[in-house]
Backbone bond lengths (Angstrom), bond angles and torsions (degrees), N, CA, C in turn:
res aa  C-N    CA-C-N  psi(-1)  N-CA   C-N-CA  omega(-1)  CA-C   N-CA-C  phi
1 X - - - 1.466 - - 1.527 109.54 -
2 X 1.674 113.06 120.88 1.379 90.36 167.17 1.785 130.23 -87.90
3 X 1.427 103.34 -171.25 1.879 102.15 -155.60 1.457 99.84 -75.57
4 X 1.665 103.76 -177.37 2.183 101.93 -178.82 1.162 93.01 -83.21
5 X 1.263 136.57 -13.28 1.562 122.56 171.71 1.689 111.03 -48.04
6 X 1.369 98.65 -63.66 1.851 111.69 -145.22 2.176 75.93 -93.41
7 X 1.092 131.51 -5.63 1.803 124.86 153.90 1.483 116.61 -73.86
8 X 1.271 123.84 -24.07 1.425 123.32 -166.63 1.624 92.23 -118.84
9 X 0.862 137.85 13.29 1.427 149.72 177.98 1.721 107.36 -117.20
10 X 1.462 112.45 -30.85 1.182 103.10 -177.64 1.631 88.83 -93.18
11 X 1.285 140.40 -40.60 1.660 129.23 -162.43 1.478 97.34 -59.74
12 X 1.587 111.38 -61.16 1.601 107.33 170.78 1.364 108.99 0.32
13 X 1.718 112.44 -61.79 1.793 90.20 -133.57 1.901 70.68 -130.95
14 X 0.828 113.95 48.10 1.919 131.51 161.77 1.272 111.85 39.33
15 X 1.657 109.82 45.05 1.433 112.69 -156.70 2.216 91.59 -95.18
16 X 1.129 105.76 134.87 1.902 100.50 -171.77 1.588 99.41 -71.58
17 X 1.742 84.26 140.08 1.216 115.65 178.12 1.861 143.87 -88.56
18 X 0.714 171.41 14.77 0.792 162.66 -87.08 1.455 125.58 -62.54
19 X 1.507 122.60 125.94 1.367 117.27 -174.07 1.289 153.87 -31.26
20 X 1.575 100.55 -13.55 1.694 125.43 -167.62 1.484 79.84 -107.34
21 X 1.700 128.35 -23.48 1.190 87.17 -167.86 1.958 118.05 -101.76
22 X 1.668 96.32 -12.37 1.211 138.36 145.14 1.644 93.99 -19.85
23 X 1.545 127.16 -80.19 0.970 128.99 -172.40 1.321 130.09 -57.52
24 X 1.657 104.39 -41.60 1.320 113.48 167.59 1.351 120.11 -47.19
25 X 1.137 119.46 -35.19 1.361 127.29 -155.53 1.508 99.93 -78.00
26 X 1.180 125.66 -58.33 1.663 141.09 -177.91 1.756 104.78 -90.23
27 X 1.612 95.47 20.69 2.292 99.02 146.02 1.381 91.47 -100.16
28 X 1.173 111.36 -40.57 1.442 115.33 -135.57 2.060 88.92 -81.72
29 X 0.940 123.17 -14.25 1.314 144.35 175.02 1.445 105.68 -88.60
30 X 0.872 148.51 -34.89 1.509 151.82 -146.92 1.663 108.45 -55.46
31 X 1.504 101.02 157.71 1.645 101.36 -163.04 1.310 111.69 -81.04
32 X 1.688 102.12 168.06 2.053 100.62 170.18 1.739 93.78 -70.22
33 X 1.562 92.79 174.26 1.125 103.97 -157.86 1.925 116.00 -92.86
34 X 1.450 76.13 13.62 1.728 83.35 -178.30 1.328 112.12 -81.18
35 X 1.741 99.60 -29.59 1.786 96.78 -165.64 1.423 104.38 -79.82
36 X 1.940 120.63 -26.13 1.577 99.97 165.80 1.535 111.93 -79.64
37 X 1.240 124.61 -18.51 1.383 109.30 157.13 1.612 129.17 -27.92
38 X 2.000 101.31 -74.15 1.211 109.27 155.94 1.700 132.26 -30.51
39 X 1.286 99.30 -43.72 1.762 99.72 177.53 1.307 119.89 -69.93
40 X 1.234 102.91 -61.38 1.909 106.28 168.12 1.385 115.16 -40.81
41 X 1.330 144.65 -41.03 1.426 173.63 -172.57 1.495 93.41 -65.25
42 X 1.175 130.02 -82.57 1.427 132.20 159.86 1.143 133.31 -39.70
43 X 1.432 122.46 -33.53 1.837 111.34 -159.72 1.690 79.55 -137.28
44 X 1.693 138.02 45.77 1.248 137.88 141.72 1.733 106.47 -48.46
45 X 1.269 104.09 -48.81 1.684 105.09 -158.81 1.102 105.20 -60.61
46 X 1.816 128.92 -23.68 1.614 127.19 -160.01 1.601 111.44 -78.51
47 X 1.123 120.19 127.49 1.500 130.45 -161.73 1.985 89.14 -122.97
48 X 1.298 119.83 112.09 1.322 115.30 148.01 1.563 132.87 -107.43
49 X 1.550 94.25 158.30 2.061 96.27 178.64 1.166 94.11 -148.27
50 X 1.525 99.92 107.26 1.257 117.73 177.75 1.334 120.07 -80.46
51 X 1.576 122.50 112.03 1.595 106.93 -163.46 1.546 119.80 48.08
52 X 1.083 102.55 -152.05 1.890 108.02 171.17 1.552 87.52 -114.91
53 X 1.194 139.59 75.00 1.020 141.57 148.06 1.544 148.93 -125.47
54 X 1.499 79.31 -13.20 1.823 93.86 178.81 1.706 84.36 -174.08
55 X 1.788 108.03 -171.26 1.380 130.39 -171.27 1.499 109.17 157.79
56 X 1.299 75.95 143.22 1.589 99.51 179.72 1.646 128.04 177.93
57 X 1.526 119.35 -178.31 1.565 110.53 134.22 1.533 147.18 -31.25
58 X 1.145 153.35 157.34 0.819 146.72 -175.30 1.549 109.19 -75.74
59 X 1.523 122.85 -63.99 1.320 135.43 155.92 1.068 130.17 -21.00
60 X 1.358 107.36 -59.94 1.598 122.20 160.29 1.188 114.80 -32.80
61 X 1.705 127.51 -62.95 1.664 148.99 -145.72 1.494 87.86 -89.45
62 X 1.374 127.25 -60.11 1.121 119.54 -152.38 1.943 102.37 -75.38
63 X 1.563 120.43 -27.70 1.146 122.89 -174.20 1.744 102.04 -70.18
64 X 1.260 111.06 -13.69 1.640 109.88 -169.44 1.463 103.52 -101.11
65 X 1.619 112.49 -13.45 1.524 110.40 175.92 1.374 117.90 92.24
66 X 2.207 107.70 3.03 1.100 108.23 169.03 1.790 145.38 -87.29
67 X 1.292 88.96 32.30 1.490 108.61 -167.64 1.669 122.60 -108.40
68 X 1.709 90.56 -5.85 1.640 105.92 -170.50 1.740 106.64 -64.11
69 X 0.909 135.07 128.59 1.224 139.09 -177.23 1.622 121.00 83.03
70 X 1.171 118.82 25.10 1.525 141.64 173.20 0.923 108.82 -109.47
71 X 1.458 154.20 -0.53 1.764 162.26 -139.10 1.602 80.10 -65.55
72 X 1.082 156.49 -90.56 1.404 151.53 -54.36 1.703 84.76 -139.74
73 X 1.467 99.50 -53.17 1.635 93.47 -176.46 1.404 125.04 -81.74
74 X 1.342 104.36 -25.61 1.371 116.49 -168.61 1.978 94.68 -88.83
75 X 1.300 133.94 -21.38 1.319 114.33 172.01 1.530 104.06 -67.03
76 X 1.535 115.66 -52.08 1.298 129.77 -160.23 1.659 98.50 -61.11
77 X 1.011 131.52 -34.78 1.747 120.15 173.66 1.047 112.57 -79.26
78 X 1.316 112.19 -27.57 2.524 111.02 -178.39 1.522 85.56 -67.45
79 X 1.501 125.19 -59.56 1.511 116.30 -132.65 1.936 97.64 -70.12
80 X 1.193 109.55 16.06 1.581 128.95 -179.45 1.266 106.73 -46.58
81 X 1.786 103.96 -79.41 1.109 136.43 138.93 1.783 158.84 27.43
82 X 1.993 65.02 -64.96 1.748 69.56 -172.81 1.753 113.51 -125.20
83 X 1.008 123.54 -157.62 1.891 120.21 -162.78 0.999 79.52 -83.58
84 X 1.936 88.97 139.40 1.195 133.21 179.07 2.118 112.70 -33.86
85 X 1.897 82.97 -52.50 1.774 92.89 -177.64 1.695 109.13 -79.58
86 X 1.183 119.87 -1.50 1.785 103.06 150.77 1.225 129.92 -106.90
87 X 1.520 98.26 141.58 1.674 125.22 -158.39 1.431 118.66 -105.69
88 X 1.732 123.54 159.51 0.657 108.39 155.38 1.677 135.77 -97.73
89 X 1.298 126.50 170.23 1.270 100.58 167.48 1.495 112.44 -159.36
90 X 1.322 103.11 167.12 1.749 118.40 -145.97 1.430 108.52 -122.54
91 X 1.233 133.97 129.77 1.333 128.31 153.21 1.684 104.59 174.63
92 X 1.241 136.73 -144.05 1.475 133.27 -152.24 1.353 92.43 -128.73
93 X 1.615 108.04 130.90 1.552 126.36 166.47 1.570 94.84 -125.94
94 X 1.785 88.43 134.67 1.793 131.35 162.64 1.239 101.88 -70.44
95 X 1.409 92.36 116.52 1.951 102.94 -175.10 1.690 88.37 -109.93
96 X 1.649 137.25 -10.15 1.321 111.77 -172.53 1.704 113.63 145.78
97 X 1.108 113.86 148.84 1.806 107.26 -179.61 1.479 90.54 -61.78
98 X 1.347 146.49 -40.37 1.485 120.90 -169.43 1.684 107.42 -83.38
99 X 0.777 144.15 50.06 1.529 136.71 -171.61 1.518 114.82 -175.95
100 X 1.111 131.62 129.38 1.457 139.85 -176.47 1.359 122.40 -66.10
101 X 1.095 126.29 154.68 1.762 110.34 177.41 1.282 118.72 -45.14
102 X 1.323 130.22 160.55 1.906 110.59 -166.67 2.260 72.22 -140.85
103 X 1.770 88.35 123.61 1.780 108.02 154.68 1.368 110.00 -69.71
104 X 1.057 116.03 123.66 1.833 131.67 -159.32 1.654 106.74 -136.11
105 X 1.286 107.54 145.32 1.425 120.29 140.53 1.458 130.57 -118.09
106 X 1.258 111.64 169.63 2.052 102.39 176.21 1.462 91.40 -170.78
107 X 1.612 87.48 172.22 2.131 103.65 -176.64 0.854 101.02 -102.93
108 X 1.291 143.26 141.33 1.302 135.14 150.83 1.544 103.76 -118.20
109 X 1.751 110.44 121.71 1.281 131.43 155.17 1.214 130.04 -104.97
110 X 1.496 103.85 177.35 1.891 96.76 170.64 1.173 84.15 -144.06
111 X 1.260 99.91 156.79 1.919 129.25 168.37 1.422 95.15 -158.22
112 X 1.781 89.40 136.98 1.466 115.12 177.99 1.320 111.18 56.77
113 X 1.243 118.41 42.00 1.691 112.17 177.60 1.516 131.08 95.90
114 X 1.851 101.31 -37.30 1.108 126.97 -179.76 1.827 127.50 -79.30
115 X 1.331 129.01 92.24 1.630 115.70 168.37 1.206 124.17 -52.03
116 X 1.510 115.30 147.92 1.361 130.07 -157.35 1.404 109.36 -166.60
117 X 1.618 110.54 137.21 1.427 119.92 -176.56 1.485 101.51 -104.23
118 X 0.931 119.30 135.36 1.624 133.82 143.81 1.492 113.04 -93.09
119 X 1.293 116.97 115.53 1.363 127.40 152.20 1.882 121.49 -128.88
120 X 1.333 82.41 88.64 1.297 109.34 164.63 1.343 132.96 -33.24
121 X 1.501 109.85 -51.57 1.625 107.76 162.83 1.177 127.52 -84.84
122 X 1.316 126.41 -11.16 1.608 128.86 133.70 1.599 131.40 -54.74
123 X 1.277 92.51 -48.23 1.505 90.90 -173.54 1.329 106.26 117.86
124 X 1.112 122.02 21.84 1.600 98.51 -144.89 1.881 96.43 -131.18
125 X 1.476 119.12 120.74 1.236 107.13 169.50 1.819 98.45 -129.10
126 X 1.212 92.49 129.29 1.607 108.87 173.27 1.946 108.42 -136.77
127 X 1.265 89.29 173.62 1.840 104.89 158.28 2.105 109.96 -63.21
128 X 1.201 110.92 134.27 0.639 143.70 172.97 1.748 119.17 -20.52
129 X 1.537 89.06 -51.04 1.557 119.16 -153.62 2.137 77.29 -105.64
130 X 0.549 131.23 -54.72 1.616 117.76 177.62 1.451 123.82 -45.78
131 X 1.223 106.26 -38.39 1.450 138.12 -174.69 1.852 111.94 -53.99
132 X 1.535 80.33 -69.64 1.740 112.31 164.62 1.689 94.31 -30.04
133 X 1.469 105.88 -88.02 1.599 139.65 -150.24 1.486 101.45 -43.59
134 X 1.040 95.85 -41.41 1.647 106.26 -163.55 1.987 104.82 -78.08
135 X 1.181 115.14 -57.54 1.386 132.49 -155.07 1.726 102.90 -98.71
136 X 1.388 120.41 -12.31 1.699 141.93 153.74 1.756 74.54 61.64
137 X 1.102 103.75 78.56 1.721 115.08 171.87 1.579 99.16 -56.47
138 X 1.052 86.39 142.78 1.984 101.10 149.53 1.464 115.49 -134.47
139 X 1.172 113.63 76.01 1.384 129.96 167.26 1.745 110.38 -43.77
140 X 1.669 103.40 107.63 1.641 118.59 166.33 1.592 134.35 -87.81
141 X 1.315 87.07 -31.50 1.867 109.91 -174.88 1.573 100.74 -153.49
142 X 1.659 103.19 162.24 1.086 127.50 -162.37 1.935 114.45 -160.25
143 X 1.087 100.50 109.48 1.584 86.58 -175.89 1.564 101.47 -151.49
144 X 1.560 106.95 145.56 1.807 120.95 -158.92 1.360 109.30 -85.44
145 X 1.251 111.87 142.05 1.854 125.03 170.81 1.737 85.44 -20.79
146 X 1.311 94.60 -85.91 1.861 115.19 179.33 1.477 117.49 -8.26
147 X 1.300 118.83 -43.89 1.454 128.79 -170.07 1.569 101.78 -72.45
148 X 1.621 95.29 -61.56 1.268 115.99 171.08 1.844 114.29 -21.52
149 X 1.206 99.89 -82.83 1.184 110.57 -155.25 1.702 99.15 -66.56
150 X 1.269 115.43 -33.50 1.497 121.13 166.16 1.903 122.42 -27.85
151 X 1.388 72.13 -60.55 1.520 73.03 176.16 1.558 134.25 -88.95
152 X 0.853 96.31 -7.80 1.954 104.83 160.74 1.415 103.48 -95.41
153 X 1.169 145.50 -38.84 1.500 133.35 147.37 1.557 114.13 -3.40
154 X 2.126 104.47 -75.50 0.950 127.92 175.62 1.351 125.06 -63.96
155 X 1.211 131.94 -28.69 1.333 115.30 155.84 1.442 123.39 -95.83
156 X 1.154 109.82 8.83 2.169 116.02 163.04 2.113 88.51 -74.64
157 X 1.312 125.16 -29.58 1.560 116.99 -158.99 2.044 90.09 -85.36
158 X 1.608 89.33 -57.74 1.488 84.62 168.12 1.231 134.48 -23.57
159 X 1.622 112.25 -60.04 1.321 119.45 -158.60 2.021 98.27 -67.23
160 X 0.870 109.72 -38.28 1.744 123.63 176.07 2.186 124.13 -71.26
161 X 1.474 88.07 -21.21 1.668 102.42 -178.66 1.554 107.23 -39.41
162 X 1.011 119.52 -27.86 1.703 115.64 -159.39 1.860 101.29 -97.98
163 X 1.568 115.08 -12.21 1.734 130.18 161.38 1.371 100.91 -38.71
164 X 1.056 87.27 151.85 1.703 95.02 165.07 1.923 96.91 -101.61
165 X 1.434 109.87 148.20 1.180 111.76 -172.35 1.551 119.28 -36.41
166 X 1.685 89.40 -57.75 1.935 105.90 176.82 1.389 117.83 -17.30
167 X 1.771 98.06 -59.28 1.460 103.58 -157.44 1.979 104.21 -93.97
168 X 1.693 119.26 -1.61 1.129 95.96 -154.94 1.508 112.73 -99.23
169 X 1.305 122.65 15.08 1.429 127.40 148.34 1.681 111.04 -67.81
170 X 1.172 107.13 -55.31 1.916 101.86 178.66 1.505 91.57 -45.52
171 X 1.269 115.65 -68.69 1.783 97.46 -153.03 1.219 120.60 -75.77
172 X 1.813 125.68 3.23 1.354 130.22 -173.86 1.701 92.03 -94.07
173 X 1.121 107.04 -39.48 1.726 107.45 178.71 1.596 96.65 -74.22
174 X 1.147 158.17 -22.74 1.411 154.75 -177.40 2.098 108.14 -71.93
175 X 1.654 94.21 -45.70 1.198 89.58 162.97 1.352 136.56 -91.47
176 X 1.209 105.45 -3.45 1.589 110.15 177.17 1.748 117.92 -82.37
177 X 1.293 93.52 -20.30 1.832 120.82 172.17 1.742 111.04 -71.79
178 X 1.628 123.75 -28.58 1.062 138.30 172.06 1.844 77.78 101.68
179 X 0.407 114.15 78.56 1.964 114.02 163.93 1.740 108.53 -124.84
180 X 1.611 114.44 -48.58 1.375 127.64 151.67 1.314 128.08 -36.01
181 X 1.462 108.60 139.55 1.781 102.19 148.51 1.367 118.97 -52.69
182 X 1.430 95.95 154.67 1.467 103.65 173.03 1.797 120.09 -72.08
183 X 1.165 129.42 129.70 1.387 142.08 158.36 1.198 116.15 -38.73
184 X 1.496 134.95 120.94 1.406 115.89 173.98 1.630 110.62 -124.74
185 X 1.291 116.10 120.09 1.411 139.10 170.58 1.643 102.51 -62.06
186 X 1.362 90.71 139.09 1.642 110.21 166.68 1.338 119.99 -170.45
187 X 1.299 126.38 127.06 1.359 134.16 -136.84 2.005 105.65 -135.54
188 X 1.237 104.24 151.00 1.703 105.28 -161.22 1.569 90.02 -94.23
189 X 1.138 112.13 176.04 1.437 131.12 175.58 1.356 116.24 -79.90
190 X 1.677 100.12 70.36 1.786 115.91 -176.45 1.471 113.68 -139.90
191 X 1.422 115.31 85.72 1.680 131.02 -160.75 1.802 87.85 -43.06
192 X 1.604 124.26 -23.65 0.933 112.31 -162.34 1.859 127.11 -96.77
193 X 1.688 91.82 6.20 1.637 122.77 -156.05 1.895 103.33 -89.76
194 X 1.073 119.31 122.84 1.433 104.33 -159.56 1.730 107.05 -63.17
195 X 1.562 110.33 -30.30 1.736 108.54 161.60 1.220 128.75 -81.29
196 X 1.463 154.21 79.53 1.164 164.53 -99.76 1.546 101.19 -125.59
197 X 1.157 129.59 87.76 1.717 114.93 170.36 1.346 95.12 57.66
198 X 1.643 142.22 15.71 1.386 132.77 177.06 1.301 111.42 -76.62
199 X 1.801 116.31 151.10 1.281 93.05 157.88 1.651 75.59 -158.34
200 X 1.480 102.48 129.24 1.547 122.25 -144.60 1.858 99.60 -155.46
201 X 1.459 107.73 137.50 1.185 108.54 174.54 1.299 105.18 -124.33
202 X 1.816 116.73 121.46 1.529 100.16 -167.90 1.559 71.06 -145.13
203 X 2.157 83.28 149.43 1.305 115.00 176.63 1.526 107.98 -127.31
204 X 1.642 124.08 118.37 1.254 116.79 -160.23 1.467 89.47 -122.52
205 X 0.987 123.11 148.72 1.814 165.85 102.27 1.764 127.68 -8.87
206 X 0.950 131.27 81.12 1.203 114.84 -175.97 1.585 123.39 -92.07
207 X 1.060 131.56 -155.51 1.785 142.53 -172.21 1.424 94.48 168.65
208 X 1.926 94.28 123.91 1.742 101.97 168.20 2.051 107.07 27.24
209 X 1.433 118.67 55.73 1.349 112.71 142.51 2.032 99.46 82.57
210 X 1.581 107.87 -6.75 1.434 88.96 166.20 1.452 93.35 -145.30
211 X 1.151 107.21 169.88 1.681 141.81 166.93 1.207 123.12 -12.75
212 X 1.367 108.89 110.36 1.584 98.42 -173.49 1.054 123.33 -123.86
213 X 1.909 120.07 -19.33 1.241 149.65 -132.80 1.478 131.42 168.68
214 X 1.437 105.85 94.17 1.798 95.31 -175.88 1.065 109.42 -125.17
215 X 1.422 126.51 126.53 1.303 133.08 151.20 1.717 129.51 -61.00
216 X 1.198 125.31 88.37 1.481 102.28 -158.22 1.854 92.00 -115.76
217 X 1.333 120.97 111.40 1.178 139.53 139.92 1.143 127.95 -35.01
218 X 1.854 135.16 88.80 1.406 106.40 164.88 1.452 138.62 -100.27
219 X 0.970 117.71 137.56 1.492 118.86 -164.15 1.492 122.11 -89.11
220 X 1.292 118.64 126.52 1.964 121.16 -168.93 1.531 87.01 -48.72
């Protein structure tokens, strides 16, 4: 492998990279420790079960490397989470002359002023603008916490529409407690659709009117 000298010397002047070294570059970048502070702090409540095959935390899954090929579901349950104005977003990252374009998702937040990607099935949290530089994004779609959460809002009301008014606070608070089946999201082939090719069974938890707790199921 060569050093971050002769890596940041070759992006300079757009010379291709190779993926390991791609990676190197955005360790060797890696954030202070407040902003994964901040993350853990936020996405404690997210509980996954992947298939019938494993489960867990998010931290957990992603520290074991079990999250690689989940991009789609696993952004769409973090971006739960977090402010309304961070999004996710979708399109093709350059992993390297040995490797093909790779269909991707990632978070992009800010704290304290600063943009920042989370990519979870990488592993990978950097600045924003590193992220870009390194992986020569081609951003396809783009869609907000806000959207996000909009629409599982709307189908938690859905799933209850046929209640009679009387009763449909008891049973919207019954499922928000996890007492309910789980809801399952599934989304059309629209990089721009806040459910993406998902098809996800999540049972959420609330506190005072937001987010407290999600169970998100993913399904083969």
């Amino acid at each position: 492998m060569i050093g971050i000298r002769e890596i940041f010397n070759a992006l300079a002047h757009h010379t291709p990279l190779s993926f390991e070294n791609k990676m190197h570059t955005l360790y060797y970048k890696k954030m202070d420790e407040k902003v994964l502070t901040y993350l853990k702090k936020i996405l404690k409540g997210l509980y996954i079960e992947v298939t019938e095959d494993y489960e867990g935390v998010l931290f957990e899954l992603m520290s074991d490397e079990l999250l690689e090929g989940w991009c789609w579901q696993t952004t769409e349950s973090a971006i739960l989470f977090f402010q309304d104005d961070d999004c996710i977003e979708r399109g093709i990252l350059k992993f390297g002359y040995n490797y093909p374009d790779y269909d991707h998702s990632w978070i992009c937040f800010t704290f304290e002023g600063e943009e920042y990607v989370f990519d979870s099935c990488l592993a990978i949290l950097c600045k924003k603008e590193d992220y870009y530089k390194t992986f020569l994004v081609e951003r396809r779609g783009k869609v907000s916490a806000r959207e996000v959460k909009r629409t599982l809002w709307n189908q938690i009301h859905m799933f209850h529409q046929e209640r009679t008014v009387s009763c449909e606070k008891s049973l919207r608070q019954k499922f928000l407690n996890g007492e309910e089946r789980e809801i399952v999201m599934s989304g059309p082939e629209d990089l721009n659709t806040p459910f993406y090719r998902n098809h996800v069974g999540y049972k959420v938890q609330t506190e005072e009117e937001k987010i407290k707790k999600i169970v998100a199921h993913y399904y083969d």
